[in-house]
Every structure is written in structure tokens, then in C-alpha cells.
Backbone as ProteinMPNN parsed JSONL, in Angstrom:
{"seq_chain_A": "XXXXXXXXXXXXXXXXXXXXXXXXXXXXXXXXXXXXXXXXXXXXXXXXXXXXXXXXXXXXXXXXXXXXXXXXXXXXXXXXXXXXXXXXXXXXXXXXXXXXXXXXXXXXXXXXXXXXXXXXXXX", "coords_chain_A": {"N_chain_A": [[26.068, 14.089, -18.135], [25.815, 10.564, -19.015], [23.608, 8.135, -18.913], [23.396, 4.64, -18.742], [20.942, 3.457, -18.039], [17.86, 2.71, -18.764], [14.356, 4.125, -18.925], [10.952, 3.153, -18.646], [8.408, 3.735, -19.029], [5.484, 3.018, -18.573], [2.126, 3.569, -20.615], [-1.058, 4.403, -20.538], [-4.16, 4.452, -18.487], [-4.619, 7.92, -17.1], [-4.202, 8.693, -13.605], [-5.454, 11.157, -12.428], [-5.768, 12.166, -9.667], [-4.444, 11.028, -8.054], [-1.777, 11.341, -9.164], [-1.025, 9.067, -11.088], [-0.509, 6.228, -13.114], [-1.943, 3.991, -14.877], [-2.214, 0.607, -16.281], [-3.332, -1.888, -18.851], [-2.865, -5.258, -20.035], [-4.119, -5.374, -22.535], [-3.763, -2.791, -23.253], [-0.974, -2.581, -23.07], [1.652, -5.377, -23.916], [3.05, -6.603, -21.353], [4.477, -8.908, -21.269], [6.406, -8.732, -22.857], [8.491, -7.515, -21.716], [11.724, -7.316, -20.47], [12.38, -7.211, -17.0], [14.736, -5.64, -15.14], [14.801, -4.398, -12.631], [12.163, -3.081, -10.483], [10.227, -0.397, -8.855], [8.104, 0.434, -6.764], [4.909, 1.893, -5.351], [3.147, 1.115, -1.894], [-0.131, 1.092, -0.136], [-0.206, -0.173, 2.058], [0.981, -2.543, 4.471], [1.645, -5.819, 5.583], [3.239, -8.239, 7.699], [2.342, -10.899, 7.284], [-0.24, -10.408, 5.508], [1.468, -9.417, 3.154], [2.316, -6.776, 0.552], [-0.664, -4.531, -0.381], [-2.967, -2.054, -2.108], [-5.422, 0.667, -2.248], [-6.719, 1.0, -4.993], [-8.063, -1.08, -7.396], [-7.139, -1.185, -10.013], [-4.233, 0.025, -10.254], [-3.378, -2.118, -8.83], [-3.579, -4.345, -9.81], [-1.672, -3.572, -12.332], [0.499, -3.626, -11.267], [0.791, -5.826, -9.476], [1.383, -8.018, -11.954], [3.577, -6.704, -12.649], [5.218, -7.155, -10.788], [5.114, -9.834, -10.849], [7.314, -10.338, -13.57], [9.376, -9.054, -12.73], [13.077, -8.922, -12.061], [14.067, -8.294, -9.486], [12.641, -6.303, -6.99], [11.371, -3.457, -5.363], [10.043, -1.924, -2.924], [8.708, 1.08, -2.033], [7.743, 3.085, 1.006], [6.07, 5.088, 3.772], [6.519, 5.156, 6.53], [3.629, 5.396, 8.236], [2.518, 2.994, 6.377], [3.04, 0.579, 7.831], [1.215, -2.349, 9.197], [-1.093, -1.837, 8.178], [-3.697, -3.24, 6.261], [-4.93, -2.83, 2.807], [-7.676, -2.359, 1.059], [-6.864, -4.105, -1.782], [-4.882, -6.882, -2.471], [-1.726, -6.829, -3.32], [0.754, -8.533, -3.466], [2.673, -11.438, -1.567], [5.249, -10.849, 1.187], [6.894, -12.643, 0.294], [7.83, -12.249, -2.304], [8.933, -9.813, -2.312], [11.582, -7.883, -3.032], [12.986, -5.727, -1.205], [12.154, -3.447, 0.991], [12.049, 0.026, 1.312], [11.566, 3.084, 3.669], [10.698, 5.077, 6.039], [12.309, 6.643, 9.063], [11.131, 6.807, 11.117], [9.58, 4.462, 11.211], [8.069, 2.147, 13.759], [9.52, 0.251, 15.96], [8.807, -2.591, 17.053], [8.131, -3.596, 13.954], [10.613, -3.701, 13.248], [12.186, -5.863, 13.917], [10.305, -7.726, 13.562], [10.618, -7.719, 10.466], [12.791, -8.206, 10.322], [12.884, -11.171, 10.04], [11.698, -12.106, 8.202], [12.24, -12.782, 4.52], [12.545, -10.588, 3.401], [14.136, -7.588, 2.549], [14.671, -4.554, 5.052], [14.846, -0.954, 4.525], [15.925, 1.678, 5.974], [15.521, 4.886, 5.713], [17.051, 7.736, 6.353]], "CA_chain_A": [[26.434, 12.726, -17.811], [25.249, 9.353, -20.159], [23.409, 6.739, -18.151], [22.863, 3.127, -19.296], [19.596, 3.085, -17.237], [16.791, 2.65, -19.36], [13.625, 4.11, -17.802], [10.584, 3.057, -19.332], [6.877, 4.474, -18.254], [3.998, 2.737, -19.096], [1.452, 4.35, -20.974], [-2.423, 4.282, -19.893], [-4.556, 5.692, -18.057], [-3.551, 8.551, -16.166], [-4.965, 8.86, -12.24], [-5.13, 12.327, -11.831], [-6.178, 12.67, -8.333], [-3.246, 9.887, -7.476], [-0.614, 11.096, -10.11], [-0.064, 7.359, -10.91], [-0.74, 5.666, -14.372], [-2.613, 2.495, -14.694], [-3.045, -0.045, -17.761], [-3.917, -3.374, -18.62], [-2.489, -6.268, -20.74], [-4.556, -5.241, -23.861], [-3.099, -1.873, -23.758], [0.542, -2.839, -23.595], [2.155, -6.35, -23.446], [3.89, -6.825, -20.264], [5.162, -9.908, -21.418], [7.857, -8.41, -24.032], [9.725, -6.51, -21.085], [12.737, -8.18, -19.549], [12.509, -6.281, -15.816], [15.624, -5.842, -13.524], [14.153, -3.538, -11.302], [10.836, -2.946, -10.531], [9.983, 0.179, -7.673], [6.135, 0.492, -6.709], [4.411, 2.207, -3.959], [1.727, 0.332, -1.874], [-0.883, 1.976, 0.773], [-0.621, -1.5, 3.398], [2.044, -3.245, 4.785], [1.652, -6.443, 6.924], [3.889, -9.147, 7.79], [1.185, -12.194, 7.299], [-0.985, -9.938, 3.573], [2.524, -8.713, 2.567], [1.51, -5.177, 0.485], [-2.203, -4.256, -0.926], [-3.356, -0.595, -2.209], [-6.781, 1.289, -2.244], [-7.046, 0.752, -6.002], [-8.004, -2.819, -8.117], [-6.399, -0.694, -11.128], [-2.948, 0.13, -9.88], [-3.119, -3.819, -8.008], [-3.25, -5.611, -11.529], [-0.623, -3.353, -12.525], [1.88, -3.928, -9.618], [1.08, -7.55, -9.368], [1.891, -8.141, -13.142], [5.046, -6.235, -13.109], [6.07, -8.026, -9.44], [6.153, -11.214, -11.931], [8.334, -10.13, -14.261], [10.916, -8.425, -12.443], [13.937, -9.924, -11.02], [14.18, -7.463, -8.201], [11.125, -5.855, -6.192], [10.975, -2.426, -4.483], [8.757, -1.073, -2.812], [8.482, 2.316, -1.446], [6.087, 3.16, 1.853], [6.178, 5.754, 4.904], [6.358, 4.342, 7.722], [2.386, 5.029, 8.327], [1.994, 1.993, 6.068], [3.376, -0.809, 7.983], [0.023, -2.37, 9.714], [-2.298, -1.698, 7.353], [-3.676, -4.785, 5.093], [-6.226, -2.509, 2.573], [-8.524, -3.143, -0.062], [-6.485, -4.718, -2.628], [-3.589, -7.56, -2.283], [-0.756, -6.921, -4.556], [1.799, -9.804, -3.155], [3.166, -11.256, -0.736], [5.852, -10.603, 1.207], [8.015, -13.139, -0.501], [7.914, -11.809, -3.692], [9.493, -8.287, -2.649], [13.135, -7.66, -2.188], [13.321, -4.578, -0.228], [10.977, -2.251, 1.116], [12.507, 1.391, 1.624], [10.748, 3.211, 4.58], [11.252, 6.453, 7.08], [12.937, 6.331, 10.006], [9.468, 6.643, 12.107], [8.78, 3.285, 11.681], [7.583, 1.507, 15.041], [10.813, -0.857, 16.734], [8.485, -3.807, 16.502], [8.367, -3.767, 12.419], [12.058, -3.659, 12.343], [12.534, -7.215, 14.869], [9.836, -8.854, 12.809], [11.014, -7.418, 9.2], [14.54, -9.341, 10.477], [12.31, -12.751, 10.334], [11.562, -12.398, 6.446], [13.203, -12.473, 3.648], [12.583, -8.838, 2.312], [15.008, -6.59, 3.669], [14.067, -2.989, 4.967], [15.889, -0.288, 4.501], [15.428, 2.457, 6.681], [16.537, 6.02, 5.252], [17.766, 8.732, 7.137]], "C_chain_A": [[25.47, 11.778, -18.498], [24.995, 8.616, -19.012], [23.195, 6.044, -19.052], [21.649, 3.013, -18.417], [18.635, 3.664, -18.527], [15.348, 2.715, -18.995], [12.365, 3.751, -18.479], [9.187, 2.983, -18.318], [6.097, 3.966, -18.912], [3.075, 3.264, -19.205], [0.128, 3.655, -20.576], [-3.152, 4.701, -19.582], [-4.44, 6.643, -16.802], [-4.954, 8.979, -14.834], [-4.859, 10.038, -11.995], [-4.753, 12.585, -10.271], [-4.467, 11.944, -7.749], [-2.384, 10.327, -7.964], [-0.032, 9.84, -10.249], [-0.522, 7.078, -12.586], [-0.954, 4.108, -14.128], [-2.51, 1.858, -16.154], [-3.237, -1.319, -17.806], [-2.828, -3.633, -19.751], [-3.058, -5.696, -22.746], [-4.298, -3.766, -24.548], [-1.078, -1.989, -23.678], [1.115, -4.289, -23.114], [3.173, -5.968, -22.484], [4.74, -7.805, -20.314], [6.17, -9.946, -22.404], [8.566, -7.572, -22.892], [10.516, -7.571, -20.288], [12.83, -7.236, -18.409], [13.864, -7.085, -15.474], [15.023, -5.658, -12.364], [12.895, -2.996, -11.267], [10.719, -1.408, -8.842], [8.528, 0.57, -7.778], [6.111, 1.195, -5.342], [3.688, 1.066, -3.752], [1.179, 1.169, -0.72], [-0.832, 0.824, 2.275], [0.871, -1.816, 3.153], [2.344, -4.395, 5.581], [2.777, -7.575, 6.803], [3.355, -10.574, 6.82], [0.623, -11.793, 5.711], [0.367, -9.771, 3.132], [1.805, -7.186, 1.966], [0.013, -5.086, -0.302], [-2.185, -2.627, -1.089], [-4.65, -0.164, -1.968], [-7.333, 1.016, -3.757], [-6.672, -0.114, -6.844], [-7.182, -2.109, -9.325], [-4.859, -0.822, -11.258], [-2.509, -1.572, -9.525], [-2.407, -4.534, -8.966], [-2.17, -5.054, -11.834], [0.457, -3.487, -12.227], [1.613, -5.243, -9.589], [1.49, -7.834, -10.765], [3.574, -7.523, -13.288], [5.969, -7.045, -12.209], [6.509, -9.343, -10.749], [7.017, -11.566, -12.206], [9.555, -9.619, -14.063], [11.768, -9.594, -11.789], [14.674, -9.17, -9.751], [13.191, -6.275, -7.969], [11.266, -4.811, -5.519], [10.236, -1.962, -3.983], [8.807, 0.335, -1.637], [7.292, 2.878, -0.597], [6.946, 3.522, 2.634], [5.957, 4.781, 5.85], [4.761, 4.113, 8.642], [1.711, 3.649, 7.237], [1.743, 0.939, 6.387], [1.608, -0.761, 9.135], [-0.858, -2.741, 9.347], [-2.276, -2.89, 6.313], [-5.199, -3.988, 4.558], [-6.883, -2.929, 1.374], [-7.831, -4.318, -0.761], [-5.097, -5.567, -2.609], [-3.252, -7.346, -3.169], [-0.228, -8.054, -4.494], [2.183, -10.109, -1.518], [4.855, -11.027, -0.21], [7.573, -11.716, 0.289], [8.557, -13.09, -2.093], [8.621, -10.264, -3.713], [10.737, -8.454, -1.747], [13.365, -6.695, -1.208], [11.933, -3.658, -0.281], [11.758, -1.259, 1.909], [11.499, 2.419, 2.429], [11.631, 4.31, 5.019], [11.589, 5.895, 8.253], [12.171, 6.663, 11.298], [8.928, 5.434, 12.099], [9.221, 2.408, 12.789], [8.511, 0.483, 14.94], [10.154, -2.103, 16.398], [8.404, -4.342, 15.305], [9.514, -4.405, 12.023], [12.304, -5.295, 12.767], [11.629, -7.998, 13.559], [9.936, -8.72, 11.011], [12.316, -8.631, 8.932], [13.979, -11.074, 10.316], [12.036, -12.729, 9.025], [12.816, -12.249, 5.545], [13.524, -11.206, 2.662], [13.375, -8.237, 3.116], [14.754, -4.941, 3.247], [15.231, -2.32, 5.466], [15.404, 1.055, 4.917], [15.92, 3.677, 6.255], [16.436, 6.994, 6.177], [16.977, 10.097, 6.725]], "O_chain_A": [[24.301, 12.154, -18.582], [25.866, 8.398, -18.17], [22.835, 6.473, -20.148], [21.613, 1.828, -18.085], [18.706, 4.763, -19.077], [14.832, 1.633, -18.719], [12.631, 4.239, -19.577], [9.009, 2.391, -17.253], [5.904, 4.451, -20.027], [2.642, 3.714, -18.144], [0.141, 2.455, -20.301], [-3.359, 5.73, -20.224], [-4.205, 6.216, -15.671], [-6.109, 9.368, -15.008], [-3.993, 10.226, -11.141], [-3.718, 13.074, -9.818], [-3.603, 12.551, -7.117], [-1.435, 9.855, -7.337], [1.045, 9.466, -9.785], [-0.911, 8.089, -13.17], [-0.336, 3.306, -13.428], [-2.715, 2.574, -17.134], [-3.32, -1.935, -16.743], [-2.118, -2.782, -20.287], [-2.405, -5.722, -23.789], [-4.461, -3.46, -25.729], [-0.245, -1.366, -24.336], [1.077, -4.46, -21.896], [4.044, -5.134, -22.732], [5.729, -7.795, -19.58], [6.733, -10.977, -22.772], [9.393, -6.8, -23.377], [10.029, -8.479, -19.614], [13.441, -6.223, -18.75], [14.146, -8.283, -15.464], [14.778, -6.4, -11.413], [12.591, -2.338, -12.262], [11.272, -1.755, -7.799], [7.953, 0.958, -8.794], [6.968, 1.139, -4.46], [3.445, 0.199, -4.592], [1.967, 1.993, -0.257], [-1.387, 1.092, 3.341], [1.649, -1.563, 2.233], [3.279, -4.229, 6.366], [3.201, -7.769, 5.664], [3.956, -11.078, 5.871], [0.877, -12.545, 4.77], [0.265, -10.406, 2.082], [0.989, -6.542, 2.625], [-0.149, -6.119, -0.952], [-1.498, -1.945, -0.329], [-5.14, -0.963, -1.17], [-8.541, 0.779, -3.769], [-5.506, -0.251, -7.214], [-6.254, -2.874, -9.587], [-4.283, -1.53, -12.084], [-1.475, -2.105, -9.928], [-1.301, -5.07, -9.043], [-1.248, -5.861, -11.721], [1.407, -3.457, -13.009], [2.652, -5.885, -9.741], [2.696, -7.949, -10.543], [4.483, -7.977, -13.983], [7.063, -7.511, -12.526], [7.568, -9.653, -11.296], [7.677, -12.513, -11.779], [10.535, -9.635, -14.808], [11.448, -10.657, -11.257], [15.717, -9.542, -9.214], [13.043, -5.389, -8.81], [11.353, -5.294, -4.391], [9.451, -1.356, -4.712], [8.964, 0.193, -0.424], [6.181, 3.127, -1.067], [8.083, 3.06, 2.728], [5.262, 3.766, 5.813], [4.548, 3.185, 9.422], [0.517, 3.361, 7.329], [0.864, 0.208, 5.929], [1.04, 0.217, 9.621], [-1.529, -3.681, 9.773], [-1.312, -3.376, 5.721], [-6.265, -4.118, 5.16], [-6.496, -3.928, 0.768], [-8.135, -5.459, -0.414], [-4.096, -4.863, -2.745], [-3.992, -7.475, -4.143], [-0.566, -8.838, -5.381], [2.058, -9.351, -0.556], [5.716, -11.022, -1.09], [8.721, -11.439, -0.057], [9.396, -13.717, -2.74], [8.838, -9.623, -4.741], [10.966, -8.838, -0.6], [14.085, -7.046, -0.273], [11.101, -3.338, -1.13], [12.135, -1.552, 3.043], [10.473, 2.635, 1.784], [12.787, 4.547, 4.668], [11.235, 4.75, 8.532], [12.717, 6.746, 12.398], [7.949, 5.167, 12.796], [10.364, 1.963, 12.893], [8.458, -0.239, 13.944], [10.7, -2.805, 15.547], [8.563, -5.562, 15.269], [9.705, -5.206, 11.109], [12.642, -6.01, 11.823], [12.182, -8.723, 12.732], [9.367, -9.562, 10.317], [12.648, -9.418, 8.045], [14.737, -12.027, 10.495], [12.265, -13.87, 8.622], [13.939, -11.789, 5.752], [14.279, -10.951, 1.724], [13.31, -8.354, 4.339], [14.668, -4.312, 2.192], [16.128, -2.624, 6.252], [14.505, 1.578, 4.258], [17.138, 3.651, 6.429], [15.428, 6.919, 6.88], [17.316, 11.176, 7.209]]}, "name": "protein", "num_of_chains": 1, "seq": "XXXXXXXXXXXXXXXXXXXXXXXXXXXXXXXXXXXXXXXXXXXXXXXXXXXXXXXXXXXXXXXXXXXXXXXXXXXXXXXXXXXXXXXXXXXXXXXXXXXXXXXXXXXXXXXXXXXXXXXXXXX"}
């Protein structure tokens, strides 16, 4: 089967311990990609910080791409919501959906319904 999805991995440097890939501006312009879709992890989740990670590396990376996209994912267990850690990526008004387990705590979901990101709970 042929997709039209165009997946495109930014090269850098690679986080072993994390399996993640990091880079900066002076290793690849960010500003020649037209984003649709953007999907990111983050390690935090609050209503008030919106998401933050453990590492300033990954941050710059994920806040730079949030920019440019014109739709925001973000991917986090349901042990994320809560947590506001080291590093702010964005806030919550900058991310369209956040995709989550179906363990996350009743109060999340009531005050998730008060923003404009919508969570999507998977099964």
C-alpha cells in the first residue's frame, strides 16, 4: 500500500538512554518545513504550565516545532497529568490534542473540558 504521508525525522543528536533525537537550528533549518502535524511526547502535564520535559535539549526542539505546525499532538500516560517538570515546552493553548490512557484521574477529564485542547482518551 502507497501513502501520501511524508514522514520526515530530524537528524541530530541521538539520546541513547531516551531513544529520542535532539538538534538545534544550526544543525537543520526548521524554518524551511511547512508542518501539518506535529506529535511529541512530554514528561508534565498541568492545566495552568501546560507540558514541560526533564530535558532543555528535547524542550528547544518541541517548542520550535510547536511553532511551526498547524496541528499539535502530544502523547502522555496518564502518570503525566500533574506534573509541571524541569523544562516548559508550551502552553496549553498551543496544543491541539493530547492522547492519554484510560487511567487518567476523573478530575483531569472535567477540567481538560474547560480548555481548548481536546483529550483523547484511548481504550
Amino acid at each position: 500500500m502507497i501513502s501520501s504521508i511524508e514522514l520526515i525525522i530530524i537528524g541530530g543528536k541521538i539520546r541513547r538512554n531516551e531513544q529520542s533525537v535532539v538538534t538545534y537550528d544550526y544543525l537543520f533549518n526548521f524554518n524551511e518545513l511547512n508542518i501539518l502535524k506535529t506529535f511529541i511526547c512530554a514528561s508534565g502535564i498541568t492545566i495552568e504550565k501546560g507540558i514541560s520535559d526533564y530535558n532543555l535539549e528535547e524542550a528547544i526542539t518541541r517548542k520550535k516545532i510547536i511553532e511551526l505546525s498547524n496541528l499539535n499532538y502530544v502523547a502522555a500516560d496518564s502518570t503525566k497529568f500533574g506534573k509541571n517538570v524541569t523544562v516548559h515546552i508550551a502552553p496549553l493553548e498551543k496544543i491541539d490534542y493530547i492522547i492519554t490512557d484510560s487511567h487518567i484521574n476523573k478530575s483531569f477529564i472535567s477540567k481538560f473540558n474547560k480548555t481548548n485542547t481536546n483529550l483523547v482518551i484511548a481504550e
